[in-house]
C-alpha positions in Angstrom: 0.0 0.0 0.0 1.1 3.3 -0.9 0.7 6.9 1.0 -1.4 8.3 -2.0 -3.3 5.3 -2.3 -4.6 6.3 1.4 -4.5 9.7 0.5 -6.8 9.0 -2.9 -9.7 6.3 -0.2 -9.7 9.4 2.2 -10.6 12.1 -0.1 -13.1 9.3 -1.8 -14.6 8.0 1.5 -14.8 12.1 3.3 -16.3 13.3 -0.6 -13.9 16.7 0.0 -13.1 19.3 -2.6 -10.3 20.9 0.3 -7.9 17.6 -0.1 -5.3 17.2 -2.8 -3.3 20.0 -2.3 -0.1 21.3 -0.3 -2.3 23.2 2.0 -6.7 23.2 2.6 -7.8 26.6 1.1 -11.2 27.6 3.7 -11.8 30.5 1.2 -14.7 31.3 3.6 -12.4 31.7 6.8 -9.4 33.9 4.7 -6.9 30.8 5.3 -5.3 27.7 4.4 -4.2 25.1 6.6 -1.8 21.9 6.6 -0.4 19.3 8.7 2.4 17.0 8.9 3.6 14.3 11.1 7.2 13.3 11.7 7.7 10.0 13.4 10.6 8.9 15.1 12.8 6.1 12.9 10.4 6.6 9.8 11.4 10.6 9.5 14.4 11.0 11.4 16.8 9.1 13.7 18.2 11.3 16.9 21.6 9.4 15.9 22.3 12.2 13.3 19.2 15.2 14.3 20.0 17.3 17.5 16.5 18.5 18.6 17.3 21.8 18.4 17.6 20.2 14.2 14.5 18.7 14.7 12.8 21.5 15.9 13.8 23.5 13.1 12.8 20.8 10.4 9.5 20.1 11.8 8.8 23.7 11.5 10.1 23.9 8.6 8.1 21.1 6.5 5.3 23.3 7.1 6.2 26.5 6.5 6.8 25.0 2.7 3.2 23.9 2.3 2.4 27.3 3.0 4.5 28.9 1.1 3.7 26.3 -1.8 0.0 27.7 -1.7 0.8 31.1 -2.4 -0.4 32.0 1.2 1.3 34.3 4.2 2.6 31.5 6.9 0.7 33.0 10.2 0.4 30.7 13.4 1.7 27.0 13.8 0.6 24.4 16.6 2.8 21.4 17.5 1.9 18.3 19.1 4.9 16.6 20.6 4.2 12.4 21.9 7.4 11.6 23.7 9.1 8.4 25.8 10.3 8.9 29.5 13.8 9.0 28.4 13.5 12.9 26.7 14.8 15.7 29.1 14.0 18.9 29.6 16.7 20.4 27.7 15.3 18.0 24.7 12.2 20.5 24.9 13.6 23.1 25.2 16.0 23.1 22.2 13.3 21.2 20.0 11.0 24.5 20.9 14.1 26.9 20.1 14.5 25.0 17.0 11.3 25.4 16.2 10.9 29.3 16.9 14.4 29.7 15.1 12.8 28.5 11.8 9.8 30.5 12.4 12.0 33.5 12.7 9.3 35.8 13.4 6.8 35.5 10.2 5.2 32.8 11.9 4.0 32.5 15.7 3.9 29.0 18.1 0.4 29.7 19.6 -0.3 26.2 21.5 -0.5 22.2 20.8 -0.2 19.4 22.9 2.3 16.7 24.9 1.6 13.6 25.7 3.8 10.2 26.4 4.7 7.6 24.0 6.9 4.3 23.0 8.9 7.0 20.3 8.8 10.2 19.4 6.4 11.6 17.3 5.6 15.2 16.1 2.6 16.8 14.7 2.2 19.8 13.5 -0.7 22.3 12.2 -0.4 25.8 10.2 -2.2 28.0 9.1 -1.7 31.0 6.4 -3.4 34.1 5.6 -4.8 34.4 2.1 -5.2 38.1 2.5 -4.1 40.2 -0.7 -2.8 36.4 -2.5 -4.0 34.3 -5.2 -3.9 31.0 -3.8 -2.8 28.1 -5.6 -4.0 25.0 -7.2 -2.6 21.9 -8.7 -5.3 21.5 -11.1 -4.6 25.0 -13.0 -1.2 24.1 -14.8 -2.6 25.2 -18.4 -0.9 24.6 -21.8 1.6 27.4 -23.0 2.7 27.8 -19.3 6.1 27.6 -18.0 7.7 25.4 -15.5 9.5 27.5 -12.8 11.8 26.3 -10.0 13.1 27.6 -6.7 15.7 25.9 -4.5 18.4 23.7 -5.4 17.2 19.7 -6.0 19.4 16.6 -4.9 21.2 17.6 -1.7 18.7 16.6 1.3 18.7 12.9 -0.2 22.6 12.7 -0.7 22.9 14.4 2.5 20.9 11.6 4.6 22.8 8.5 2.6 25.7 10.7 4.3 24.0 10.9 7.6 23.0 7.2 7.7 26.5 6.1 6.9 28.0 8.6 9.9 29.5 10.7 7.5 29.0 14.9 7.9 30.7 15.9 4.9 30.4 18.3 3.1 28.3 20.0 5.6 26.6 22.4 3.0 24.7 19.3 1.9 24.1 17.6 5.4 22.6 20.5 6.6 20.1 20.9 3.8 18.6 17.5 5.3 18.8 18.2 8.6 17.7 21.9 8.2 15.8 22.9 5.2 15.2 26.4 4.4 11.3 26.9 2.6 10.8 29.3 -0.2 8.4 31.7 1.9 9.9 34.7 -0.4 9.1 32.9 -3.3 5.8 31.3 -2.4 5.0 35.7 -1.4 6.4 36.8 -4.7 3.7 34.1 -6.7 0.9 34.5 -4.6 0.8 38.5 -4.5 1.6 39.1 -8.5 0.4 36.4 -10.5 -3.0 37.4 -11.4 -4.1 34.4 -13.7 -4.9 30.9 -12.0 -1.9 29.1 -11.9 -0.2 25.6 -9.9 2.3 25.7 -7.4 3.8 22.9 -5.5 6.7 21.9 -2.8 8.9 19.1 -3.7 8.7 17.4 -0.1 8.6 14.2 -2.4 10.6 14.6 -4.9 10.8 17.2 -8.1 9.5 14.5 -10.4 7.0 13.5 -7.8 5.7 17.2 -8.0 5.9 17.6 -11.5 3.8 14.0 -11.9 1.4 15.3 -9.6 0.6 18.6 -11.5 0.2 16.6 -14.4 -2.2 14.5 -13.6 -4.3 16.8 -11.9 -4.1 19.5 -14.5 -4.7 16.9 -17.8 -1.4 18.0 -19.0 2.4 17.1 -19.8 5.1 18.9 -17.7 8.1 19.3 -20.3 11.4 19.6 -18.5 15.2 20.3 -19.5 17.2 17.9 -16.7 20.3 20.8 -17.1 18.2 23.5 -15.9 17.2 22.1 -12.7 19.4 23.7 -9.7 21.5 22.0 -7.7 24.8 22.0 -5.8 27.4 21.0 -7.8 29.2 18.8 -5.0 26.2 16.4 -5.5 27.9 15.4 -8.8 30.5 14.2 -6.8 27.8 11.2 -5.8 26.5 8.2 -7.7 23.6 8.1 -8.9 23.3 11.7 -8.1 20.9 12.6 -11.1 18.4 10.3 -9.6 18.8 12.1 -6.3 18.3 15.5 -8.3 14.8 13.9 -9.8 13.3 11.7 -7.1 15.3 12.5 -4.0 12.3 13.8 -1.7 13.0 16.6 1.3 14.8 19.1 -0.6 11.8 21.9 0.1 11.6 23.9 -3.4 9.2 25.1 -4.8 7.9 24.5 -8.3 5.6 27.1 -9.8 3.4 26.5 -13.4 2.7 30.2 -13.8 2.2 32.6 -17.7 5.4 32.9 -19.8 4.7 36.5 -19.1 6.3 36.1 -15.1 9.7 36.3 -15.0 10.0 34.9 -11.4 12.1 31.8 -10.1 14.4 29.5 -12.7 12.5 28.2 -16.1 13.0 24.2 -16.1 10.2 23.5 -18.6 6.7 24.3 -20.3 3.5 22.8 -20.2 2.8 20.9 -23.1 -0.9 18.8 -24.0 -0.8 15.0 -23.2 0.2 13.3 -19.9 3.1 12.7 -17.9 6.5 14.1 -17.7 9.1 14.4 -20.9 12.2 15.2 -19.1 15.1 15.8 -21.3 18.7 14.4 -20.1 21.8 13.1 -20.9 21.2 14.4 -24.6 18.0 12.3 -25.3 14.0 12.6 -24.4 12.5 10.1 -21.6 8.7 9.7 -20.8 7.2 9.0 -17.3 4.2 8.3 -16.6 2.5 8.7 -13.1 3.1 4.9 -12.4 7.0 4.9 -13.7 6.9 8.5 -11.1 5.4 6.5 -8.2 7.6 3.4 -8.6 10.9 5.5 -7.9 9.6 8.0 -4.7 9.8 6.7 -1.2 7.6 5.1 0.4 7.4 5.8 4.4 4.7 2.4 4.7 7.7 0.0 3.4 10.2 1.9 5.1 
């Protein structure tokens, strides 16, 4: 079984227009909202995250839905569940972690603690649609262009690193271990593009993003592999292309927006058909959702 197979029974079984998306848009309250779970030895390991680290990411992975639906990141709740054997000073540096990645756009306002086997971490925000067009995965429209912020390819690297006990080079550890989303760029979409468009983080993986607003918009996402951003130290890696494409936790954004916009880095157009063409190594290969879904991870096999 498969995460979006769940995903796909619970929007079919709850008949909801509001799932599918980064974020819920409640057009009616001014606000979207999203919520992500981490969960200890399935999302991280405390053998490579500090909680100071973890409190950051788990801020973080939030603050990029937000960002990815064009909306102001506002308030956050977290939930911690934690075993007998976490200290005091484990709080406390989780929370400064936390506030840290924050950094003042977005305020801690409550949650919840209770015990547990492992640690587990849940967390709710909510955004401010005021003055933003809000995004949708379903409005990627032929004769739009494919654009990109954030470099692709060194959260995955960096973990293989991190599982192996190696820290070098710390540039691409530290993009697994502390991500950085795209709030500027999510603010810079949202306020000035006018025309519906389809925005996107690429928690799982560019390819999985660009599969995803291809399917849900009827269209083909086109994409030039040597356009993509990344650090160059990730060519230093085998198999680092593959890290580049399906390598999940890297926090960009992808924006389908009018060739009129000149924000972000142009990767690609939207062309009619299905799928993903992605150009690379000199020749033209075509994905389909199930080739997509057959390379991301998948937390339920672990």
């Amino acid at each position: 079984m498969r995460e979006k197979d769940f995903i796909t029974i619970i929007k079919q079984t709850l008949n909801s227009k509001y799932i599918g998306d980064d974020c819920a848009y409640l057009e009616d309250l001014g606000i979207v909202v999203t919520q992500d779970s981490l969960v200890e030895d399935v999302h991280f390991s405390l053998n490579y995250f500090s909680p100071y680290e973890l409190g950051w990411k788990s801020a973080a992975v939030n603050l990029s839905d937000v960002a990815a639906s064009g909306a102001e990141p506002k308030y956050m709740t977290i939930s911690l569940s934690l075993p007998d054997t976490v200290d005091n000073n484990f709080v406390k540096e989780f929370y400064k972690g936390c506030k840290s990645a924050c950094n003042s756009i977005c305020e801690i306002v409550g949650g919840d603690i209770t015990g547990s086997d492992k640690i587990f971490i849940s967390v709710c925000a909510i955004g401010s649609t005021k003055h933003r067009n809000i995004s949708s995965r379903k409005n990627a429209k032929e004769g739009y262009k494919i654009v990109i912020a954030g470099e692709h390819g060194s959260s995955d690297i960096g973990l293989k690193l991190l599982q192996k006990g190696q820290s070098l080079p710390k540039e691409i550890v530290e993009k697994h271990l502390m991500p950085v989303a795209q709030i500027d760029f999510g603010k810079i979409i949202g306020e000035n593009v006018k025309e519906p468009y389809a925005m996107m983080d690429t928690s799982d993986g560019l390819m999985d993003a660009l599969s995803a607003i291809a399917t849900e918009s009827g269209v083909m996402t086109e994409v030039d592999f040597d356009k993509i951003p990344h650090n160059k130290n990730v060519e230093n890696f085998a198999n680092w292309q593959e890290s580049v494409l399906f390598g999940g936790e890297d926090y960009g954004l992808i924006a389908v927006i009018p060739e009129k916009y000149n924000y972000g880095t142009p990767i690609g157009k939207i062309k009619s058909g299905n799928g993903i063409n992605l150009k690379i190594d000199g020749e033209i290969k075509h994905f389909t959702k199930a080739h997509v879904e057959d390379k991301i991870f998948n937390h339920f096999k672990g």
